[in-house]
Each structure stands twice: as C-alpha cells, then as structure tokens.
C-alpha positions in Angstrom: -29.6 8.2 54.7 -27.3 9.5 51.7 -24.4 7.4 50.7 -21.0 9.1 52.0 -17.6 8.6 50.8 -14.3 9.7 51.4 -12.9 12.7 49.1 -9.0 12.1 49.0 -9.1 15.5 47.7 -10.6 17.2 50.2 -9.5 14.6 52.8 -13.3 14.3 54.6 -16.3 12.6 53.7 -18.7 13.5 51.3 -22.4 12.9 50.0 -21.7 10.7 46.9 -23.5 12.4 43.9 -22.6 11.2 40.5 -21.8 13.5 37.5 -25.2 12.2 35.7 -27.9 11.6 37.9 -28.5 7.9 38.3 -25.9 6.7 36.7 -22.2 5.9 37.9 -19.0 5.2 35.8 -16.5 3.1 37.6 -13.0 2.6 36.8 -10.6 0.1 38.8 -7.1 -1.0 38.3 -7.1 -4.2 37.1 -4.4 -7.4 37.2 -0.5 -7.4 35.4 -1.4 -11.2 33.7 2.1 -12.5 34.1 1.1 -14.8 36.9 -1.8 -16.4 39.1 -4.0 -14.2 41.6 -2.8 -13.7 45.1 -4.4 -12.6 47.9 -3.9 -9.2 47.3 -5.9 -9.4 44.5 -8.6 -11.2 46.0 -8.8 -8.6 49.0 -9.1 -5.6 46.7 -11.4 -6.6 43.5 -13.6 -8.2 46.7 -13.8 -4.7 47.6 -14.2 -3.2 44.4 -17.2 -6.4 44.3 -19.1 -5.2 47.3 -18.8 -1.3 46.4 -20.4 -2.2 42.7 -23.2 -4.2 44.2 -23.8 -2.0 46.5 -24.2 1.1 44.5 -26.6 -1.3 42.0 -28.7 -2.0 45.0 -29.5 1.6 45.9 -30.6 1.8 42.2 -27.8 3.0 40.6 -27.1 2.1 37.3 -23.1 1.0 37.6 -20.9 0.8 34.2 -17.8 -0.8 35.7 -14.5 -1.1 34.4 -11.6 -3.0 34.7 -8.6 -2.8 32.4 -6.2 -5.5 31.9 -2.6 -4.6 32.0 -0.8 -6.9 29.3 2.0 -5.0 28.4 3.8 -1.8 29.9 4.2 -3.1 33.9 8.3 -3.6 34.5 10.0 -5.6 36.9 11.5 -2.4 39.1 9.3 0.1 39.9 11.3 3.1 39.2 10.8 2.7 35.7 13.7 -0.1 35.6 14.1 -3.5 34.1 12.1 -5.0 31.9 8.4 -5.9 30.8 6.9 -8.4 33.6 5.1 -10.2 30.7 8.3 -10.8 28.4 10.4 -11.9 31.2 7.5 -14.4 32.4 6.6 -15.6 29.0 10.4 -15.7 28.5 10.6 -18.2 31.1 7.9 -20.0 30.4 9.2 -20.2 26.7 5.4 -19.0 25.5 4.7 -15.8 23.3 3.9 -13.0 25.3 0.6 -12.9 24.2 0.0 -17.1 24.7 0.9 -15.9 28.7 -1.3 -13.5 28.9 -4.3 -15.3 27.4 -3.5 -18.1 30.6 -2.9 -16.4 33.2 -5.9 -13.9 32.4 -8.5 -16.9 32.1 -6.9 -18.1 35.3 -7.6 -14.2 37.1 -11.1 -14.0 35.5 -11.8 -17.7 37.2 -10.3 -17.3 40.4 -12.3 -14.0 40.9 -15.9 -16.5 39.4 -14.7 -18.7 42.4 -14.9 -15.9 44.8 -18.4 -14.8 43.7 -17.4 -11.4 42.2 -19.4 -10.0 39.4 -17.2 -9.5 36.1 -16.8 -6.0 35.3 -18.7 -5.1 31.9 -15.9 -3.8 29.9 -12.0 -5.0 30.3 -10.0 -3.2 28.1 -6.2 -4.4 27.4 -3.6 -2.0 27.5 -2.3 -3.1 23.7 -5.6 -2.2 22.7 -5.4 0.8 23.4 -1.4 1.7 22.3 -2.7 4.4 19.5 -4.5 6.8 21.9 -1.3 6.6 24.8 1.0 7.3 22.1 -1.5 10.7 21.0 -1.6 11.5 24.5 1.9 11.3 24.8 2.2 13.6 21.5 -0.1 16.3 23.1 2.2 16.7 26.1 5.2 16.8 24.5 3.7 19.5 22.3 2.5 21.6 25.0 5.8 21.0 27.0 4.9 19.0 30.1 7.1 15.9 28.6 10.8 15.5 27.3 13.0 13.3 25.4 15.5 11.4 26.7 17.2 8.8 24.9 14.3 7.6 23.4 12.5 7.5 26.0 9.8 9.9 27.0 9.0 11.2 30.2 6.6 13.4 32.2 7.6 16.7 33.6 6.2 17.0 37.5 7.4 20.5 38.0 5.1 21.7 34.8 2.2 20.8 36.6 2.1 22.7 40.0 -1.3 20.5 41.1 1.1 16.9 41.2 1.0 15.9 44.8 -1.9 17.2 45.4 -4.3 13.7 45.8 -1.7 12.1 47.4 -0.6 14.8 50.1 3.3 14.6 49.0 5.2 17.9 48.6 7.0 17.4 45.3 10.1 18.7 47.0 10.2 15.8 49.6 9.6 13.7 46.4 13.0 15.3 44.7 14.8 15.2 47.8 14.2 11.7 48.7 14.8 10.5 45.0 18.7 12.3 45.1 19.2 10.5 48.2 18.5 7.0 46.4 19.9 8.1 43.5 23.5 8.7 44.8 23.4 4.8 46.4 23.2 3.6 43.0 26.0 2.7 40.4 27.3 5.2 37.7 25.4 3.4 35.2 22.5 2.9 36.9 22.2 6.7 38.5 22.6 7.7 34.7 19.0 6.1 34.1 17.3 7.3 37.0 16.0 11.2 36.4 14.4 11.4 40.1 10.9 11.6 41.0 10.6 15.2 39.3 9.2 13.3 36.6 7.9 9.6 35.7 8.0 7.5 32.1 5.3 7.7 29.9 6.8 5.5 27.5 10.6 3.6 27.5 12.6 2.7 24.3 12.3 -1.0 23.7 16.3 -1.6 24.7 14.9 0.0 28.0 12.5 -2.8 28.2 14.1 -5.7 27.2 
C-alpha cells in the first residue's frame, strides 16, 4: 500500500512521492532557546520523530532538518516587543548567546530522553543573517516589501497566492486586523500596519 498524506494545498490526501526518487528532504520548525522544553514541544518533535522513522523504514533515505531559532522570535506576536532571547538572557543577567548555548543543550537532552533521533543538520538563525538580509534586498527590489521607519516589511497584497495554504481570505485578514487595531493606544496603533503585511526584519529600537 502507497504511503498517503494530506495536501493542505489541495485539502485531500495524496500518494506521497518525493521530488527525487528515493530520497526525502525534511524541514521542521525547530525550538525559540530562551527557556526549557514543554510539552508542546515534546508532542510535536515526537511526531516529527515517528514521521522520520517511519519514512526511513520504508527505505527512504530521510535528510532532516531542524533549525534553531536563536535570535529574531519577539515577545508579542504581532511583530511587537522585544527579542525573547534578550529579554531572557536579560534576566538571567547572561549574554544572549551564553542562554542560548543552555537552554539548547537542555532541548537537544530532553528530546535524547524521549528517544527521538537528532535531526542531521540544525542550523541557527544567526548563522544564516547574510542570506535573510539578500532575500530581504530582492523583495524590496522587485517591490513586494517597503520601508517603514527602519523597519522592513512584506507586502500581502503583492502576492495574490497569500492565503492560499492556510484557507484565509486576505480580506477577513485586513478586516479583522482594523478591528484590533482601533482597541489599541495611539502609540501603539501607529506600530501596527495590519495583517496586509508582516516584518521581515525590525530596527533594533523595535527590538529592544
């Protein structure tokens, strides 16, 4: 029986088949290392466990990745606040980087405890600054990003795909963001530009 899996773009199941034959590239989210594991962690890179052993024991050959997200997660998730590392490491009174180095042995551990295989590449978000900010470059470029008081962020409306994964209607998405928007104070309203677009990279003051 062929392996089936669920298309979220097509929204029905599908016979898996790899872009190169034998051979399967996958890419999970990984931890924000401000802090221990939780549960929620636990339940997902289980998951992520069984689907990887799984796919090696039907004789696939599996390169999986898991990136390590030590810089670049903030505190509010409307592209608020500030850096989740800083304001940890902060507290902690440790360097940024001396948190990250803890509580990332502490994630890799937890998930040894649990029996999961480590993924064979984790790649840190800092290591990989250069190519964002090139990426970041092209779009503006090509006009799918803007400037905004230092800050840079992504256009929704120039790309008339956006929703389409998800299901959302980026109208509903504008809508529901004016809504939120006018509960919020003058100062704060003047930082949030609504969910016609999303940051691709803040000025440090907007991060600190």
């Amino acid at each position: 029986m062929a392996l089936k899996v669920y298309n979220s773009l097509t929204r029905r199941k599908e016979e898996f088949k790899p872009e190169v034959d034998g051979f399967v590239r996958m890419y999970v989210c990984g931890p924000t290392v401000y802090a221990h594991s939780h549960l929620g962690h636990a339940k997902s890179y289980v998951s992520f466990d069984v689907i990887v052993r799984y796919l090696r024991y039907l004789g696939y050959k599996v390169r999986y990745v898991q990136n390590i997200t030590d810089v670049g997660h903030l505190t509010d998730n409307a592209d608020q606040g500030e850096d989740k590392i800083i304001a940890q490491a902060r507290k902690e009174r440790l360097e940024p980087m001396e948190l990250v180095e803890i509580y990332m042995r502490s994630y890799f551990e937890d998930m040894d405890k649990l029996g999961n295989l480590r993924p064979d590449i984790s790649p840190r978000a800092t290591g990989h600054i250069p190519e964002q900010i090139e990426l970041i470059e092209i779009l503006l470029d090509k006009g799918y990003a803007y400037e905004v008081n230092g800050s840079v962020y992504f256009d929704v409306l120039k790309f008339p795909e956006y929703g389409k994964l998800s299901g959302k209607k980026i109208e509903d998405l504008i809508a529901g963001a004016r809504f939120f928007s006018s509960l919020l104070t003058q100062s704060a309203s003047s930082q949030f530009l609504s969910a016609r677009a999303f940051a691709l990279i803040l000025r440090r003051s907007s991060i600190n």
